[in-house]
C-alpha positions in Angstrom: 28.2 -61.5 -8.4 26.2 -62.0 -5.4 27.9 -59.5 -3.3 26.7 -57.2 -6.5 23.6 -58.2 -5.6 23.6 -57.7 -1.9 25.0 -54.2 -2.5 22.0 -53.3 -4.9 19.2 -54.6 -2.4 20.5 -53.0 0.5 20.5 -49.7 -1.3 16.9 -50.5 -2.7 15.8 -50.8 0.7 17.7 -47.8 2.6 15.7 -45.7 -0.8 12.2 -47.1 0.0 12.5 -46.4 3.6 14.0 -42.9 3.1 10.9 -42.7 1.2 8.5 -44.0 3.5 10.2 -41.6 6.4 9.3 -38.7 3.9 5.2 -39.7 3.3 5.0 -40.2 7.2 6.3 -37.0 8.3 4.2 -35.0 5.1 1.3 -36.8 6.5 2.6 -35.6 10.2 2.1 -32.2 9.5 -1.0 -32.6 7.5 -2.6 -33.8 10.7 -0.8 -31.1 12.9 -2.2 -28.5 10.6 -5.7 -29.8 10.5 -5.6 -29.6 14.5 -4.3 -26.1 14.7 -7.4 -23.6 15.4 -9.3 -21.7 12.8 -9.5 -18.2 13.3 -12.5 -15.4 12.3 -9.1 -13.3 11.4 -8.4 -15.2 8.3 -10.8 -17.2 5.6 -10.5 -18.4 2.5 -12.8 -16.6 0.2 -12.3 -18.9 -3.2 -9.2 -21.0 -5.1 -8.7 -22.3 -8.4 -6.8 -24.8 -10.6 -6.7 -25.2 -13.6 -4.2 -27.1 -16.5 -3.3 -23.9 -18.8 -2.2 -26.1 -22.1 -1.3 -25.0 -25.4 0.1 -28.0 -28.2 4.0 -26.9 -27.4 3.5 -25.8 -23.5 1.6 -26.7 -20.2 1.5 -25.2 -16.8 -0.1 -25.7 -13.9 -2.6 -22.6 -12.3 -3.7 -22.1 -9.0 -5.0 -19.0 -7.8 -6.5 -18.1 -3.7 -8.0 -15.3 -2.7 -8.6 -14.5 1.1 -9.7 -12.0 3.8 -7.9 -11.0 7.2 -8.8 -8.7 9.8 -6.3 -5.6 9.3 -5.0 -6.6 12.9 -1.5 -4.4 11.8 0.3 -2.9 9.4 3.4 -5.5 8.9 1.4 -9.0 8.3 2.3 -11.5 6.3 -0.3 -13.8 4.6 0.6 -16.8 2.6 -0.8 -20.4 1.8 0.5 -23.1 3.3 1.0 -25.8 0.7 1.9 -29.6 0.2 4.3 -30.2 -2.4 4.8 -33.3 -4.3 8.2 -34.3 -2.9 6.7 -35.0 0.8 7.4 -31.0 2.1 5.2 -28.3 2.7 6.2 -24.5 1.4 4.6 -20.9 2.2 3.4 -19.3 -1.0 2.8 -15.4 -0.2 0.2 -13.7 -1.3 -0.3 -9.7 -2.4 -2.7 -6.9 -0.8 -5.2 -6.1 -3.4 -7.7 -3.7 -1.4 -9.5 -3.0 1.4 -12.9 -3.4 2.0 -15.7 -3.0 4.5 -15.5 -3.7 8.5 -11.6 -2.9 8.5 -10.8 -6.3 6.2 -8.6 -7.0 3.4 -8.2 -8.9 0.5 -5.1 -10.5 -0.3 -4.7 -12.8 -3.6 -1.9 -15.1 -5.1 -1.2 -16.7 -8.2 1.1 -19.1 -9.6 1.5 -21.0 -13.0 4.9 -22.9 -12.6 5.6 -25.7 -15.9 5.4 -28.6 -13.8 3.2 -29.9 -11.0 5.2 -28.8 -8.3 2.0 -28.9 -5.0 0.1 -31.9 -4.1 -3.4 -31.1 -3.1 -3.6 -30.3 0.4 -3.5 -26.6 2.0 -4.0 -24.4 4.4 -3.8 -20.3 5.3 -1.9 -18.6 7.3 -1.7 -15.0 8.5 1.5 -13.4 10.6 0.2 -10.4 12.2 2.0 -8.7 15.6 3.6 -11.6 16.4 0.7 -14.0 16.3 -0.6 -16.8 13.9 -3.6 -17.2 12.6 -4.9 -20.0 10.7 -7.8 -21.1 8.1 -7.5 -24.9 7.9 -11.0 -25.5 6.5 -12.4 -26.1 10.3 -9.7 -29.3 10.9 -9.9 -30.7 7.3 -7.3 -28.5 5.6 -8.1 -27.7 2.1 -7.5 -30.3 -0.5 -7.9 -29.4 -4.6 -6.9 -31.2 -7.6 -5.0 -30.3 -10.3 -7.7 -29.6 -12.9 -10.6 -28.8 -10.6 -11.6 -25.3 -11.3 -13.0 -23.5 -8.6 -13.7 -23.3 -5.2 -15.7 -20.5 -3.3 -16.6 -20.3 0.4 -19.9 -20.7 2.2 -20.2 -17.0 1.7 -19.8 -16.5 -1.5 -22.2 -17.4 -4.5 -20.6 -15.4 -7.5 -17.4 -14.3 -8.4 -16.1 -12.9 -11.3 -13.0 -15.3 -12.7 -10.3 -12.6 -13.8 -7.7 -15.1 -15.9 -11.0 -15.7 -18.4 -12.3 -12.1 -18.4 -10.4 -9.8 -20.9 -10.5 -7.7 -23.8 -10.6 -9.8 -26.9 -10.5 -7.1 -30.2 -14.2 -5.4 -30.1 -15.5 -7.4 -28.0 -15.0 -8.4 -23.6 -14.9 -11.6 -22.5 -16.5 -12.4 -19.0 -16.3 -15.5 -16.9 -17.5 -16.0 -13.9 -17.7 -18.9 -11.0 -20.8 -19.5 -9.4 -22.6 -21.7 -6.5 -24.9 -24.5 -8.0 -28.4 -24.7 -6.7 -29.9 -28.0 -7.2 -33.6 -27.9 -8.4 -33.7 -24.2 -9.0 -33.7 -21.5 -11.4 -30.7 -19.9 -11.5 -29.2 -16.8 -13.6 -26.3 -14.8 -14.1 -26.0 -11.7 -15.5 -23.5 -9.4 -16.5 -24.4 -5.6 -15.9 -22.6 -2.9 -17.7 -22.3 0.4 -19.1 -20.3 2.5 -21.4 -21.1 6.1 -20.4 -19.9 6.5 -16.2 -23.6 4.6 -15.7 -26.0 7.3 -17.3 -27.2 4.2 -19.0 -26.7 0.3 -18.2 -27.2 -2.5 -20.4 -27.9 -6.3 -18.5 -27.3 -9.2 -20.5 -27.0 -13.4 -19.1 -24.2 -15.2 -19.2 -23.9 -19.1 -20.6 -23.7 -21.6 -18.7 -20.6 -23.9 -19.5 -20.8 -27.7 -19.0 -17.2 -28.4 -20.0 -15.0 -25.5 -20.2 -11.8 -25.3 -21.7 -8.9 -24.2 -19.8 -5.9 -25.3 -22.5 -5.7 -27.1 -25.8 -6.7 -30.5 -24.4 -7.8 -30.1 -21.2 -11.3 -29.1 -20.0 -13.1 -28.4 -16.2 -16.5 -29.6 -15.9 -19.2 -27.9 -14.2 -20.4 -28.3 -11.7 -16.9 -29.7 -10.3 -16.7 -31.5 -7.0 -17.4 -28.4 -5.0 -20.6 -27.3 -7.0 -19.4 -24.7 -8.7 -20.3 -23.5 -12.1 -19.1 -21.8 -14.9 -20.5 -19.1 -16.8 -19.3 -17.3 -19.5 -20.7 -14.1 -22.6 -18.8 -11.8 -24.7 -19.9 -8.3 -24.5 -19.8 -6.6 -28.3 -19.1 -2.9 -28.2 -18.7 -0.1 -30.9 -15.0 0.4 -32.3 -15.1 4.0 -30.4 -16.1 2.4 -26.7 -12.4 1.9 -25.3 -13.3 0.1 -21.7 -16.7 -0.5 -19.6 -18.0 -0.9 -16.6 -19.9 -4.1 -15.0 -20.6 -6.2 -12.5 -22.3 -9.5 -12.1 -25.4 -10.4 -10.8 -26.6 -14.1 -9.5 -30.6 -14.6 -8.8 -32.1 -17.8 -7.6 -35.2 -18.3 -5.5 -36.2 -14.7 -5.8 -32.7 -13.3 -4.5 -29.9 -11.6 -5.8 -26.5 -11.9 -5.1 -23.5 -9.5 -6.5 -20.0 -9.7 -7.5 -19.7 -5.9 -7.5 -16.1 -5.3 -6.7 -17.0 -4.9 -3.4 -19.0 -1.6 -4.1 -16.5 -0.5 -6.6 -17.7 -2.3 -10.0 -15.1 -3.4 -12.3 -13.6 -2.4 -15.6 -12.1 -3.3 -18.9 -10.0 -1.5 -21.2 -9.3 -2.5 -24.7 -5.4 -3.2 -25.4 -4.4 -0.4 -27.1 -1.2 -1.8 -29.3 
């Protein structure tokens, strides 16, 4: 019996230190990536998580959206993301558009069933041979699991797509935008039905807890000052899709989530 027990402690202990060997190298390569170099080439623009619930279902959302330099025509640009189990795993992101000053903006999103990535992340971009990073100037990026949304220093609105659809007559819109402290802030939604010979504005709601699943809420402000806003935009049962954009004013200044100049639309489902 007590060569039984021998056995079982000597494999207790080869498991704890296989596990210990695992943590130290995860949080070798979480320092390695917070030295590596941040680069004007690449930047995180926003992220999100969020627990997407329902009473017989649950997955786990995150969503990034970035900007690179179009350095070349074959690039690759993915975030770089802890995992639970100790290892760290490229998730790619997809071109969306380009913009302004020869940039792009490439998004990713992923809802897998179980909580698969740890918090901690960075951005990487594979262009003519080279690697560029976006490790949140040494820090890396680091979000929970139920957090909501983050957006960079340059951005103060932006319009959150997996909340803003068609919903019968009516449009849903949600948006994520920068808290100000001791100011008067508002957000508006500005649309039209007719190509813009007319526009209609109307505010948005702010959200102290919103609901992401059946039991799970984000509050607002989270823990990087963002906020939630949300409105449903009624139409009549001939308008089939309009066009908006959103509009964030505080101290006397305006800030837009306009698509990037090309406004955004919204179609009715047509079953």
């Amino acid at each position: 019996m007590r060569k039984i027990y021998l056995v079982f402690s000597v494999i207790l202990g080869l498991f704890s230190c296989t596990s210990d060997v695992d943590n130290l190298d995860s949080e070798i390569k979480s320092i390695e990536l917070s030295e590596k170099i941040s680069s004007e080439n690449v930047k995180l623009l926003s992220a999100w998580t969020a627990n997407r619930s329902s009473p017989v279902h649950i997955n786990y959302q995150r969503k990034f959206k970035v900007k690179v330099k179009n350095l070349g025509y074959q690039k690759e640009v993915v975030i770089h993301h802890a995992t639970f189990d100790g290892n760290w795993v490229d998730i790619p992101l997809t071109f969306e558009q380009a913009i302004d000053n020869d940039e792009e903006i490439w998004i990713g999103e992923l809802t897998p069933d179980y909580e698969v990535y740890s918090d901690e992340f960075v951005v990487k971009y594979m262009v003519n041979g080279k690697t560029y990073w976006d490790n949140n100037s040494g820090k890396n990026y680091s979000m929970l699991v139920n957090v909501g949304g983050y957006l960079s220093p340059e951005i103060n609105v932006e319009l959150n797509k997996s909340f803003t659809r068609p919903t019968g007559s009516s449009f849903a819109i949600n948006v994520n935008s920068r808290r100000n402290y001791g100011t008067t802030t508002t957000v508006e939604v500005v649309y039209t039905t007719d190509s813009w010979a007319t526009k209609t504005t109307i505010p948005l709601t702010y959200q102290r807890y919103f609901r992401v699943g059946y039991a799970h809420y984000i509050m607002s402000p989270n823990q990087f000052d963002v906020d939630i806003y949300d409105t449903s935009i009624r139409v009549s049962e001939d308008v089939q899709s309009i066009d908006f954009a959103i509009v964030y004013k505080v101290d006397g200044q305006e800030y837009w989530d306009n698509n990037y100049g090309r406004n955004y639309t919204l179609s009715k489902v047509i079953y």
